[in-house]
C-alpha positions as CSV (number, residue, x, y, z in Angstrom):
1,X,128.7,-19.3,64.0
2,X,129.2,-16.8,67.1
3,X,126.7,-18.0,69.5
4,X,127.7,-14.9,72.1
5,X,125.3,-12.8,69.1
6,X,122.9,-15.1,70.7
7,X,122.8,-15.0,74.1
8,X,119.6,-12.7,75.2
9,X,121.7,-11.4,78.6
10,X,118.5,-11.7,80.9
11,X,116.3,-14.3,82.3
12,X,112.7,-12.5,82.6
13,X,111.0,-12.0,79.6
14,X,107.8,-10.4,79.2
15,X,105.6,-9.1,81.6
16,X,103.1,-10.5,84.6
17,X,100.3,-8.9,83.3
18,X,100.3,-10.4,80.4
19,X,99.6,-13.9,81.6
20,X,96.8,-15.7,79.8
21,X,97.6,-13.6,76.2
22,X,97.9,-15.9,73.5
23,X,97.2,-15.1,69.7
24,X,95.1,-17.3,67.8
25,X,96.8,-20.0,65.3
26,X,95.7,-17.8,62.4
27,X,97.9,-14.6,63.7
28,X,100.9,-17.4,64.3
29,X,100.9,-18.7,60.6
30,X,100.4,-14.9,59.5
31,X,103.8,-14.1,61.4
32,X,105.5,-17.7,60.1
33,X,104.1,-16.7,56.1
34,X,106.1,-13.3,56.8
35,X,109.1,-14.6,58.2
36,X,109.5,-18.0,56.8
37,X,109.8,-19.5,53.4
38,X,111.9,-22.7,54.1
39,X,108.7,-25.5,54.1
40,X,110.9,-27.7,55.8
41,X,112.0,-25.2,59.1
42,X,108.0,-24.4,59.7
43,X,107.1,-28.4,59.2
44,X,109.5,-28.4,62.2
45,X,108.0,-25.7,64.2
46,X,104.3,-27.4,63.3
47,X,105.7,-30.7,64.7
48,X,107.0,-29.3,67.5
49,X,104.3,-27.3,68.1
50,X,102.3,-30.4,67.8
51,X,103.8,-32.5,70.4
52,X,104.3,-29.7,73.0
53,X,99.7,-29.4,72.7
54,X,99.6,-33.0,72.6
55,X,101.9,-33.3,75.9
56,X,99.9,-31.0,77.6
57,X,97.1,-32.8,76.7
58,X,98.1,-36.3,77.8
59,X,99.3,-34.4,81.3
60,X,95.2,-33.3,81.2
61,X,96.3,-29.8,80.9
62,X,93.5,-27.2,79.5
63,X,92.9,-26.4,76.1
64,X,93.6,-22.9,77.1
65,X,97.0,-24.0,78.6
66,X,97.5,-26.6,75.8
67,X,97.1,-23.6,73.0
68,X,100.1,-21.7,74.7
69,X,102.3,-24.8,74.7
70,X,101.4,-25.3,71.5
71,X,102.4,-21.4,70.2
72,X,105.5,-22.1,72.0
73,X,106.2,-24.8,70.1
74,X,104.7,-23.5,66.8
75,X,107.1,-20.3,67.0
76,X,110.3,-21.1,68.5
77,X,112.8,-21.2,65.1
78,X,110.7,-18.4,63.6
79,X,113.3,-16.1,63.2
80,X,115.7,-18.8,62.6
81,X,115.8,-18.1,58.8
82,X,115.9,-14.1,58.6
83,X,118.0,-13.8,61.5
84,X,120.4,-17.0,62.1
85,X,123.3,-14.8,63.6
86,X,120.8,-13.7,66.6
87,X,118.0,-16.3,66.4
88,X,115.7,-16.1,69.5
89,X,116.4,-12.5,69.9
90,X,113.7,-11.6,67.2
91,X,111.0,-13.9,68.3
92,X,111.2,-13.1,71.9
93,X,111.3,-9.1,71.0
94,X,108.0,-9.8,68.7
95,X,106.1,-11.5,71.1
96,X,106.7,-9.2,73.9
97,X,105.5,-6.7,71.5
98,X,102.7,-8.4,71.4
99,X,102.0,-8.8,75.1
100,X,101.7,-12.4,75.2
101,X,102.1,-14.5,78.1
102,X,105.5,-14.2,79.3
103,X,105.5,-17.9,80.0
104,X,105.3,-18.9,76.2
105,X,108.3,-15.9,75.6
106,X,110.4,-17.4,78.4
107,X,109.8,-21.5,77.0
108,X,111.4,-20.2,73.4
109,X,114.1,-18.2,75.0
110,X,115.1,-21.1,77.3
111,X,115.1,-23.9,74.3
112,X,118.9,-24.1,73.9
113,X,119.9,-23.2,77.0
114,X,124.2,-22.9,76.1
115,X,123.2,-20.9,72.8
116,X,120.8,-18.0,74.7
117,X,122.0,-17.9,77.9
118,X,118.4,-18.9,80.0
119,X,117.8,-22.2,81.7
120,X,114.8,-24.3,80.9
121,X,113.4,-24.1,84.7
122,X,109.2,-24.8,83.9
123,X,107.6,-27.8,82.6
124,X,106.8,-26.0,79.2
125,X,110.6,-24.3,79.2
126,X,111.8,-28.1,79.4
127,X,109.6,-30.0,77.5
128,X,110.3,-27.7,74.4
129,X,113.9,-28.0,74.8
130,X,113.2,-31.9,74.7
131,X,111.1,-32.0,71.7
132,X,113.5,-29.5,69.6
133,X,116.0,-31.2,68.6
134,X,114.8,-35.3,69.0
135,X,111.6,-34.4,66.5
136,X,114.4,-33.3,64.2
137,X,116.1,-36.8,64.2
138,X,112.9,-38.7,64.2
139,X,111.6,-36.7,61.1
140,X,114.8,-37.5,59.3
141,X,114.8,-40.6,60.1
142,X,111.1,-41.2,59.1
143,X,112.0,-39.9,55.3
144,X,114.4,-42.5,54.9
145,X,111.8,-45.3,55.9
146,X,109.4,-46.5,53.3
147,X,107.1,-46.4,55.6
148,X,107.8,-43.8,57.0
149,X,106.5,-43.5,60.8
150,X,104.3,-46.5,60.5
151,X,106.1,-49.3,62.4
152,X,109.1,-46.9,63.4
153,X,110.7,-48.6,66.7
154,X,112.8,-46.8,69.4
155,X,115.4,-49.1,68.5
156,X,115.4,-48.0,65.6
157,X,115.7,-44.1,66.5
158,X,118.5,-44.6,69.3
159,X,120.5,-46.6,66.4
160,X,120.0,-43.6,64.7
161,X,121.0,-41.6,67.5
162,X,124.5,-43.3,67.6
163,X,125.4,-43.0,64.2
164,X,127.1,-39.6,64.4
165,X,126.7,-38.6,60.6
166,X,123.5,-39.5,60.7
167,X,121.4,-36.2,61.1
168,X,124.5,-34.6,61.6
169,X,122.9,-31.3,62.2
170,X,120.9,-32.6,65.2
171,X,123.0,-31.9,68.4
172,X,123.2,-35.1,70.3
173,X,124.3,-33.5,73.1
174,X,121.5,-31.2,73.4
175,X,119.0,-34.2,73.2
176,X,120.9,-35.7,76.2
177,X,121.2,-32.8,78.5
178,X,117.1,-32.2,77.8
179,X,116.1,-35.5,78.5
180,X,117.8,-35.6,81.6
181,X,116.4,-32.1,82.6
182,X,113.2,-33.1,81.6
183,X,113.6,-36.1,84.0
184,X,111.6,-38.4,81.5
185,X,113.3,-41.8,80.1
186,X,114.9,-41.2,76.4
187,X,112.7,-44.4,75.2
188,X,109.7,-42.8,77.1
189,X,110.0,-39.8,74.7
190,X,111.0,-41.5,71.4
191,X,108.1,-43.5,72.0
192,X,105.9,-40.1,72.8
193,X,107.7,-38.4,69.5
194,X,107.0,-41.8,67.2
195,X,103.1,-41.9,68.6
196,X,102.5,-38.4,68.2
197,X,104.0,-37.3,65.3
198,X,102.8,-39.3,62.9
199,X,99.6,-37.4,63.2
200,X,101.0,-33.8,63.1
């Protein structure tokens, strides 16, 4: 894949007076239904979605400012499936469109940093780049378990992470690189992803 069809060439996205816009969950599943048939890609997006509102939450965040983190989350890969060769481009062109709050544009244009060009720089910018691709992994690893993500361990998911075949898809270097922006301890967020996710 040529990632330089990626690469959104700018590092402002929407605009100021848009801060505070959001669209309701509804109008975000009506935009996923119309983009998006693979059921697995939007139980990704929900579980990342998921997390981001449950981070914000746990950093006593408002529900107003926990609803954006959570669109961010909810709508990053949405044009992932129509639009592979450009992905990012789409969903940041729709949203502006929509006027949203350019701080829930800029988190999904920043969440793989050496695909689209932009550098997670806010809390919500790196925590979604975090969550991407480790909520991958721990999903795949939780299918393979009986038990799924009852009594998963983060031994367990950093065992995982080693095994190179494993999840092969999931970039392990983009998991390191976020973590250490994020300046949070890989166990601290396996442990976040296990506790959380289980309930998305």
């Amino acid at each position: 894949m040529n990632y330089n069809q990626m690469k959104l060439n700018r590092d402002e996205f929407g605009s100021p007076d848009n801060r505070g816009n959001v669209i309701t969950t509804e109008e975000a599943f009506a935009l996923l239904k119309e983009w998006v048939s693979n059921e697995r890609l939007i139980t990704h997006m929900q579980q990342v979605g998921h997390l981001m509102r449950r981070y914000a939450g746990a950093k006593g965040y408002s529900p107003e400012v926990q609803h954006r983190w959570y669109l961010a989350g909810l709508l990053h890969d949405a044009d992932w499936e129509k639009w592979p060769d450009t992905h990012c481009n789409k969903i940041v062109e729709e949203l502006e469109k929509r006027n949203l709050d350019p701080e829930i544009i800029r988190a999904i244009a920043s969440h793989g940093p050496k695909y689209f060009g932009v550098e997670p720089v806010s809390e919500m910018d790196k925590m979604l780049y975090a969550f991407d691709e480790l909520s991958g992994l721990i999903h795949a690893y939780s299918l393979m378990r009986p038990e799924g993500y009852v009594g998963m361990e983060v031994k367990g998911v950093k065992k995982r992470l080693k095994e190179k075949t494993f999840a092969a898809q999931v970039s392990r270097e983009d998991i390191a690189d976020a973590t250490m922006r994020a300046q949070i301890e890989l166990d601290e967020l396996i442990e976040f992803v296990i506790n959380h996710q289980i309930d998305a």
